[in-house]
Every structure is written in structure tokens, then in C-alpha cells.
C-alpha positions as CSV (number, residue, x, y, z in Angstrom):
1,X,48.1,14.9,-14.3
2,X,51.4,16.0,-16.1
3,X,54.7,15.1,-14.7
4,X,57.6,17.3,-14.2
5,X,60.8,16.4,-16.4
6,X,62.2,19.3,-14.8
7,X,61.7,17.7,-10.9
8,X,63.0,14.0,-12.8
9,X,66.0,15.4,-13.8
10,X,67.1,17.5,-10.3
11,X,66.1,14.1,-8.2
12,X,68.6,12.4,-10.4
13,X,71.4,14.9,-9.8
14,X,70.1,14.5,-5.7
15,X,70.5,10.9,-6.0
16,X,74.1,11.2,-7.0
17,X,75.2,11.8,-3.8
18,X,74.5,9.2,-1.1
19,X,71.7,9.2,1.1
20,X,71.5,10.0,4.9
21,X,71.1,6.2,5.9
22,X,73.6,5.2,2.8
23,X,76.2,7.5,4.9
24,X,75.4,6.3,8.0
25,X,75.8,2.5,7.3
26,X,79.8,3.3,6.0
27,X,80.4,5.3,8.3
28,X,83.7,4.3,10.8
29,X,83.3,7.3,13.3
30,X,80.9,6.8,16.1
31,X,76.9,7.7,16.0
32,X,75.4,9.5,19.0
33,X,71.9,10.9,19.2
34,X,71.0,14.2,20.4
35,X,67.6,14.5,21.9
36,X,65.4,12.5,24.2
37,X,62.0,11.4,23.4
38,X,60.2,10.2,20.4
39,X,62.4,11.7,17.8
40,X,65.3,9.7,19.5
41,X,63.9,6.7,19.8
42,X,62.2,6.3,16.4
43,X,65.8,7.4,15.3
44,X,67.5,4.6,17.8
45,X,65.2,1.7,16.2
46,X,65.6,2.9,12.6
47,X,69.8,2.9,12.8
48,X,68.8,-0.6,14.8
49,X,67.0,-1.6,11.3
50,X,69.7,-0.6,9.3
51,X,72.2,-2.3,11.7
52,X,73.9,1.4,12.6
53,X,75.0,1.3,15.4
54,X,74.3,4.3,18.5
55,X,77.2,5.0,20.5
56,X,75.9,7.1,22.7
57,X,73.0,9.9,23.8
58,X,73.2,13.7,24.7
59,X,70.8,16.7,25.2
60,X,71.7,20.2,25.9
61,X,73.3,21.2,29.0
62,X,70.6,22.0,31.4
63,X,68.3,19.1,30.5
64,X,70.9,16.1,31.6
65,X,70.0,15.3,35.2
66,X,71.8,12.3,35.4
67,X,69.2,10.2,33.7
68,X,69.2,7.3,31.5
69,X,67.3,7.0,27.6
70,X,67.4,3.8,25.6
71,X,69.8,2.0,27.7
72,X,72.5,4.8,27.5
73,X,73.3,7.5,30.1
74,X,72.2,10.8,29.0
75,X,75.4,13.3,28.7
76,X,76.0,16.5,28.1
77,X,77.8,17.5,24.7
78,X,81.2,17.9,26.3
79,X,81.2,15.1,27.6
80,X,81.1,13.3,24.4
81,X,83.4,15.3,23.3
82,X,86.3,14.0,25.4
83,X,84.9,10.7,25.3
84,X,85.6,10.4,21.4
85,X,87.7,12.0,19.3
86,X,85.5,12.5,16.4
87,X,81.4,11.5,16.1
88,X,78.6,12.3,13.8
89,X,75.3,13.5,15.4
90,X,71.9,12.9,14.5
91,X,69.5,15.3,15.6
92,X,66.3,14.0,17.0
93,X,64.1,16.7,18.4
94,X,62.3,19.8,16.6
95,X,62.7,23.4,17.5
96,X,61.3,26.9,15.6
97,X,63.3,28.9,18.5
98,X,65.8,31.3,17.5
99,X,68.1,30.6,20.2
100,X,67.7,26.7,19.7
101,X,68.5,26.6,16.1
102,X,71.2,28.8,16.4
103,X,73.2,26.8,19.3
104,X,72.1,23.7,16.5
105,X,73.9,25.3,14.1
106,X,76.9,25.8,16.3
107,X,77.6,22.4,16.8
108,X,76.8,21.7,13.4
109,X,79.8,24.0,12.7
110,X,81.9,21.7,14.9
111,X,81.1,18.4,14.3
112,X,79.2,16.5,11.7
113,X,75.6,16.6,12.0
114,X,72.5,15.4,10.4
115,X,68.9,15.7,11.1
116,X,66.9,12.3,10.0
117,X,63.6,13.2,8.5
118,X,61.4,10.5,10.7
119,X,57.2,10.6,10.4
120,X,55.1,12.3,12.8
121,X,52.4,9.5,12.3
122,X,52.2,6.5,9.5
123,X,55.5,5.0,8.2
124,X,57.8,5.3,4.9
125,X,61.4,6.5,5.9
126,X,62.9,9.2,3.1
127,X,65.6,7.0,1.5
128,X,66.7,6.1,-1.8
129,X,63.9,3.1,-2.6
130,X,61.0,5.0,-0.9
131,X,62.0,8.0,-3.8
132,X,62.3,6.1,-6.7
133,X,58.7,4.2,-6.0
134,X,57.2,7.7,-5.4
135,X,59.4,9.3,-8.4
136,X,56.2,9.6,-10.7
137,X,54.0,10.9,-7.7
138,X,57.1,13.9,-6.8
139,X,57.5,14.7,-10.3
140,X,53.0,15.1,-10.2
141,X,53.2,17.3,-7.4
142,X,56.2,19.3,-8.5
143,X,54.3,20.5,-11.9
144,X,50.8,21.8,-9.6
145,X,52.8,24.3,-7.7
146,X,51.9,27.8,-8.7
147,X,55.0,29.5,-8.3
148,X,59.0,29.2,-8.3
149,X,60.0,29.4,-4.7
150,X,57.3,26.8,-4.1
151,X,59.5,24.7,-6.5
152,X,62.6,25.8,-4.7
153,X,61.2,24.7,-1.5
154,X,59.6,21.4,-3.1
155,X,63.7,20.9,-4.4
156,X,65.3,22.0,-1.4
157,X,62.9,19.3,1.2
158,X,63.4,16.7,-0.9
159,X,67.3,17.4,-1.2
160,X,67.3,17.5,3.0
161,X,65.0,14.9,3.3
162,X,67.5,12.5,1.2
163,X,70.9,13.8,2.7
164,X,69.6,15.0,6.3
165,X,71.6,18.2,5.9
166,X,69.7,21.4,7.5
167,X,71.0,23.7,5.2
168,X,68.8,22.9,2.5
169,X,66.3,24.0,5.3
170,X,67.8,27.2,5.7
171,X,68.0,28.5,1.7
172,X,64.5,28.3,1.7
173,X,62.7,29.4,4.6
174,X,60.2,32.3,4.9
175,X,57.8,33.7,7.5
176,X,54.5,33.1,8.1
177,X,53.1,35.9,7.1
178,X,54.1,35.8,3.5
179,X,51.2,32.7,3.1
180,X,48.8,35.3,4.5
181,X,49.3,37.8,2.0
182,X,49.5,34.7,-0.5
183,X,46.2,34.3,0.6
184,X,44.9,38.2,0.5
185,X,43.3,37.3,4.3
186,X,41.3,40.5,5.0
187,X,39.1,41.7,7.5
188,X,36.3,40.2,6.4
189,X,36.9,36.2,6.8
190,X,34.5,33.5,7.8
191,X,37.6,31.7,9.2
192,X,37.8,28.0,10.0
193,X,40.6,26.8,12.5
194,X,40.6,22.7,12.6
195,X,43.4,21.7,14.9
196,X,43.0,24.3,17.0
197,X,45.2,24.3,19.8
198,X,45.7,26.8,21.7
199,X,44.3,29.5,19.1
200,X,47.7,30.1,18.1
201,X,46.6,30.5,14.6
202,X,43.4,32.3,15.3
203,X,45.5,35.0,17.5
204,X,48.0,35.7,14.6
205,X,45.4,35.5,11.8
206,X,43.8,38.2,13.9
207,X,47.0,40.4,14.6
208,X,47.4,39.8,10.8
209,X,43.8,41.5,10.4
210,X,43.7,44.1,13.5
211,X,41.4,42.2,15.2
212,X,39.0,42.0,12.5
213,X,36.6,38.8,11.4
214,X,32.8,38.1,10.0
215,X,33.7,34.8,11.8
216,X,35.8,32.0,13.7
217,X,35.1,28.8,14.3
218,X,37.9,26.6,15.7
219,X,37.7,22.8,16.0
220,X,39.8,20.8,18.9
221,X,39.2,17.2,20.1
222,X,41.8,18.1,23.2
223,X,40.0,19.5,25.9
224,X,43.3,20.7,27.7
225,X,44.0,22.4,24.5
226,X,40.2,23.8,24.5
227,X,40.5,25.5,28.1
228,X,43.8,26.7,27.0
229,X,42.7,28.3,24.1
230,X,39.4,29.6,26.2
231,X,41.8,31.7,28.6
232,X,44.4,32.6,25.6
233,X,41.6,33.9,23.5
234,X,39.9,36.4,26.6
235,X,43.5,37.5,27.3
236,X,44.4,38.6,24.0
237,X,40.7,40.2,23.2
238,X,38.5,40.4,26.1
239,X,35.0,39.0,25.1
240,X,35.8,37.2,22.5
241,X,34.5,33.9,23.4
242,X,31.1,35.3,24.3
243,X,31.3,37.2,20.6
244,X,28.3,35.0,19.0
245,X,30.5,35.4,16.0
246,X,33.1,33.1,17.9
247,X,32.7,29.5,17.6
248,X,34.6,26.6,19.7
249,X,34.1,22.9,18.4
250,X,33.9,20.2,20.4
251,X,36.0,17.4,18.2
252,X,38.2,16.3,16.1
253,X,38.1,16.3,11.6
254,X,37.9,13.5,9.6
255,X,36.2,12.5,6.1
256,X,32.9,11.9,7.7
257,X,30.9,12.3,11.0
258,X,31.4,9.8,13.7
259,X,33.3,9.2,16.6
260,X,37.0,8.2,16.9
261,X,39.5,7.7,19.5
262,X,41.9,10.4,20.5
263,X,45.3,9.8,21.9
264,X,45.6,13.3,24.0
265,X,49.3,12.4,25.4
266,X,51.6,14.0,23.3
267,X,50.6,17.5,24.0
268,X,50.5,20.0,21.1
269,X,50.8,16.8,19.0
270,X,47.9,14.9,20.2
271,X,46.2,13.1,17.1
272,X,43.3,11.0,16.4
273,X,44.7,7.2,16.9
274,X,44.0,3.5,17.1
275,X,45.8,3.8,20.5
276,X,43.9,6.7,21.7
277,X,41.6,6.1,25.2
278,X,39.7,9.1,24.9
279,X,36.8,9.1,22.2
280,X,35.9,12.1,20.3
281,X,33.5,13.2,18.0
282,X,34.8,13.3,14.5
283,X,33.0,16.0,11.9
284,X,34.2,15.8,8.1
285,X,34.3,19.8,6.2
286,X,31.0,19.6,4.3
287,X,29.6,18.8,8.1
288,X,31.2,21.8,10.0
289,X,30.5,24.2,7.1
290,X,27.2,23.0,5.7
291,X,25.0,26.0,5.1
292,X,27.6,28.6,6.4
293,X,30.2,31.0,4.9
294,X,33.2,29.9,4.3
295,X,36.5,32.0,3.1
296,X,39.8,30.6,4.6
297,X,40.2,27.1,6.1
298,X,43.5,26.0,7.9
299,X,43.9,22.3,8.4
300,X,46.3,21.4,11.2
301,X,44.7,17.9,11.9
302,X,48.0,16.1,12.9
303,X,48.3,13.3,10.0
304,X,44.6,13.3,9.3
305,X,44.7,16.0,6.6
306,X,44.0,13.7,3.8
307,X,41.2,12.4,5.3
308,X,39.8,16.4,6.0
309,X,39.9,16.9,2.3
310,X,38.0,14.1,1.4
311,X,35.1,14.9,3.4
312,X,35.4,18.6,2.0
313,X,34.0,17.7,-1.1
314,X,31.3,20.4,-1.2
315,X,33.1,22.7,0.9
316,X,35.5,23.2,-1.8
317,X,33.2,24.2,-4.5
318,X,33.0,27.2,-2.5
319,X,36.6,27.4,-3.6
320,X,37.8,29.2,0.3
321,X,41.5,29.2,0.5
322,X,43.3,26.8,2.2
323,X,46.1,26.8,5.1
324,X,47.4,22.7,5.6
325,X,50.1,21.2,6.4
326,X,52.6,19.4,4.5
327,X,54.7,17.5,7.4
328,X,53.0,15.0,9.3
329,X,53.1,11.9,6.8
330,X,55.9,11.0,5.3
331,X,53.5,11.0,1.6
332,X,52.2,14.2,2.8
333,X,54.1,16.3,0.4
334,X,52.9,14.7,-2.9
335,X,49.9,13.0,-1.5
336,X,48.2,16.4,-0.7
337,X,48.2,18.4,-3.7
338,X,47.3,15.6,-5.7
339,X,44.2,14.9,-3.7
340,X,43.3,18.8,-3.5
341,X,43.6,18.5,-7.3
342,X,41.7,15.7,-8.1
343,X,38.9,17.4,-6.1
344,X,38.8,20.8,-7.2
345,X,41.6,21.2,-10.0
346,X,40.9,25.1,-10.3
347,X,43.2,25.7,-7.5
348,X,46.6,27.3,-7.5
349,X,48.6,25.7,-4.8
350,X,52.2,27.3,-3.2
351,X,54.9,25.8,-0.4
352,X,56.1,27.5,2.3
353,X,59.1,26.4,4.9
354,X,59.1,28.3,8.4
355,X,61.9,28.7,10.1
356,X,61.9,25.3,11.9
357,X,64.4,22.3,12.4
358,X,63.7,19.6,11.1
359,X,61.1,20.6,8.4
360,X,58.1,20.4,10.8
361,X,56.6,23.9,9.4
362,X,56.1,23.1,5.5
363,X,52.6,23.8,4.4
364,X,50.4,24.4,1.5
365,X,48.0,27.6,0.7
366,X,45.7,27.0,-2.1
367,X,43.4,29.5,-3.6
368,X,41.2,29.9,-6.6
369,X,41.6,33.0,-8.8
């Protein structure tokens, strides 16, 4: 697999300037979170690590209720504000809203403001040592990707990733739909959803396609997220779910058939795990597809997408195109494409950012010419 001279040389001109935690650990002004929840607290017990030190917690006006979080009472951002004179924030929740990243980008205007890049699932932490003992496995990734904003985007991640600055985010975002037409998704798809949802992505593939399909078949271990995505479906095309072209798995993906547990707790994030109670039936690709047709796949399996691919073995020498994201493991971004390369190297792989802070909506479409 060649490596990228070109990536080399721009991650040493990135590594000039100090890194987020680097920054942190001299800084003299006071450190406040914004954001409750698991953002925050895996943010709390990483400036714990690195012996940073948290002066204080905050969330947007009308969620403080007088509450506590981590041993700190939860304020509102004035209040910080004429507690200390100056303060750097670290952002610790996620948010594609408009309105949200706007009123982010306000404060960011006003006060110093970074948003940690903190795993989903697994560990590794983006900072200077985890970059230079993945510097031959960037530089690997950086030379599949097919064209230059996927380069840009591959630049401009790692460049947030190491500083925690959102613009990066910003100067290379585009929408959706642009990894549709990427992907030439017509009328005519034998569509596989895994990490279903709600049928989110089923609805806009289908608002992408005027409510054309051969066939869907969506795959969700959550069974809120299954009745949820039952009633979604009928409301937004009556019938549907009786269509025998319609398809609802019972289950979650992984790289072979079994059973796994499933923790169901964190909502739209809920992800096969070791601390799960509730167990699942696990299918790998080749399963789910065996002996069907097969044109467009999108994996959304919440930190299990490696393992998806690896049991997708025959499945790919279909060559369907591929929808998966980029974001939930830390190694995600150059663990992927190296994996979908080893197993079927004739695909042409691009990155995509959506609007979304921090980079929670990077993923990859692959297709074979």
C-alpha cells in the first residue's frame, strides 16, 4: 500500500503548532466545560489525566435547572462570565442544528474555545504521540482517496483533531446529498440500511429517489428504534411496511452470525457492548445478503463497522457501493479504508464532512467503476 509524502509532509507543518492537550496543560487562564453528559465527562477525566485542571461547568441557558455535573454546579454562560475575567471553553456535546452551531460559533467569537475530539467507543485520544505511531497508517489512507476534497477533508480533520479548532470543520463541510450523487443512487436499488434507526436514512435515500426502490432491508438491534422507524416509515409512505419489497431486521451487524449483547441506553447511540443487558442476534454481510441483490449498503453500526466489513467478504465481490462511517473510533479514519482495500482493492473511496460539530458526520462512499 503506498504512502503519501504529500499527507507526511502537511502533518509535519500541523505538528508545528501545539496540540489541543499541549495548549491546555500551559495554559494560566481557567478551563470550564460546556455540556453535560458523556462528552463532558470523558472530557473532565481526560484534563484529570493530563492534570488540567476544570474550573467550572455550563450548558446553554434553558437547560441549567439548578443542577449539579461532576461535582460542579451547572451555570449558565453569563454567569461564568462575571465569575472570571477570561476562560477557555471546551466543548463537549455534538450538534448538526443550524441554530446550535451558530450560537457555538458566537461564543467562540467571544471567548476561546476548543472542541476535544473524544471517541464514541474504544480509546486512543488525537494527540501528538497517538499521530506519530499512526503516521505510516494516515499517510496509507490519505493516498486511497479518490478525489481532492476527500484529501482536503482527510487534511482539514486531522488539523481539528490535533488543535480542537472548529474551523477546520467548517472549510470543508458539504451536504449529504453530494455522497448520493457520488454514488449515482437511482431508482432502481436493492438498498441495505444496517444501523437503522429510525429510517432516517431510508426516508432521505427515498426523497433522494422519489420514492423509488427494487428493495430495502434495514437492520436494527433497538427495538425502540424498530417501532419508531415502523410508525416513521407508514407516515411518510403509507404501506410501506407491508410492501413485501420492504424488509425490517431483527439485529444487530457484526463479522459473523451469533448473538451479542446490546447496550440500548444511549438512545440514537446505542451499540453492541460488553456492558450491554440486552442480547441480540448478530448477522455478518455475506449472511444478510446471501443469495440477494445487492446495490448500495450504508453501515452506521456504531463502532462495529470494521467488524461489518470483515464479514462482507463475498458481499463485496458484488462490488455494491458503500455508505459508512468514519467517526466512531478514534482509528476509524485510516483503519477503514485500509481494510475495505485489502478486501476488494478495486474500489474508489471519497470523504465527506456534514455540517456537524464536533466531526461526528465524516463518512466514506466507495464504489467500483
Amino acid at each position: 500500500m503506498a504512502v503519501s509524502g504529500e499527507f507526511l509532509e502537511k502533518m509535519d507543518i500541523i505538528l508545528q503548532e501545539m496540540t489541543l492537550w499541549e495548549r491546555l496543560q500551559s495554559e494560566t487562564r481557567p478551563v470550564v466545560l460546556y455540556g453535560m453528559g458523556n462528552g463532558a465527562q470523558k472530557a473532565f477525566d481526560e484534563c484529570r489525566r493530563r492534570g488540567i485542571e476544570v474550573s467550572g461547568v455550563f450548558a446553554t441557558d434553558e437547560f441549567v435547572r439548578g443542577q449539579n455535573f461532576l461535582g460542579y454546579r451547572v451555570e449558565k454562560l453569563a454567569e461564568v462570565e462575571s465569575r472570571l475575567d477570561d476562560f477557555v471553553i471546551l466543548l463537549c456535546f455534538g450538534s448538526f442544528l443550524p441554530d446550535v452551531m451558530a450560537h457555538i460559533d458566537s461564543i467562540a467569537r467571544r471567548h476561546t474555545l476548543y472542541a476535544p475530539d473524544l471517541p464514541l467507543f474504544g480509546g486512543g485520544i488525537w494527540d501528538r504521540e497517538y499521530a506519530m505511531a499512526h503516521r505510516v497508517e494516515l499517510a496509507e489512507s490519505y493516498s486511497l482517496l479518490a478525489d481532492d476534497l476527500s484529501k482536503k477533508v482527510f487534511v482539514n480533520l486531522f488539523s481539528y483533531r490535533m488543535t480542537g479548532k472548529l474551523c477546520y470543520l467548517s472549510e470543508c463541510e458539504s451536504e449529504r446529498e453530494e455522497m448520493y450523487r457520488l454514488l449515482k443512487v437511482g431508482g432502481d436499488e436493492s438498498f441495505y440500511d444496517l444501523g437503522a434507526y429510525d429510517g432516517d436514512t431510508v426516508r432521505e435515500l427515498l426523497e433522494f429517489t422519489g420514492g423509488n426502490f427494487r428493495s430495502v432491508t434495514a437492520v436494527e438491534p433497538d427495538p425502540k428504534n424498530r417501532r419508531k422507524l415502523l410508525q416513521k416509515m407508514e407516515q411518510f409512505m403509507p404501506g410501506i411496511t407491508g410492501d413485501e419489497r420492504f424488509t425490517l431486521v431483527e439485529g444487530g451487524v457484526w463479522s459473523s452470525d451469533g448473538e451479542e449483547t446490546f447496550d440500548n441506553a444511549a438512545g440514537r447511540n446505542s451499540a453492541l457492548s460488553a456492558q450491554g443487558k440486552l442480547k441480540v442476534p448478530v448477522y455478518s454481510i455475506d449472511s444478510l445478503t446471501c443469495g440477494k441483490h445487492c446495490t448500495l449498503i450504508k453501515m452506521d453500526v456504531e463502532g462495529a463497522e470494521a467488524e461489518a466489513l470483515s464479514g462482507a467478504v463475498k458481499t463485496l465481490e458484488q462490488k455494491p457501493r458503500l455508505l459508512f462511517s468514519a467517526y466512531h473510533r478514534t482509528e476509524d479514519i485510516f483503519a477503514l479504508p485500509r481494510l475495505l482495500h485489502r478486501l476488494q482493492p478495486e474500489y474508489r473511496i471519497c470523504l465527506r464532512h456534514q455540517p456537524y460539530y464536533p466531526a461526528w458526520e465524516v463518512n466514506f462512499c466507495a464504489w467500483c467503476e
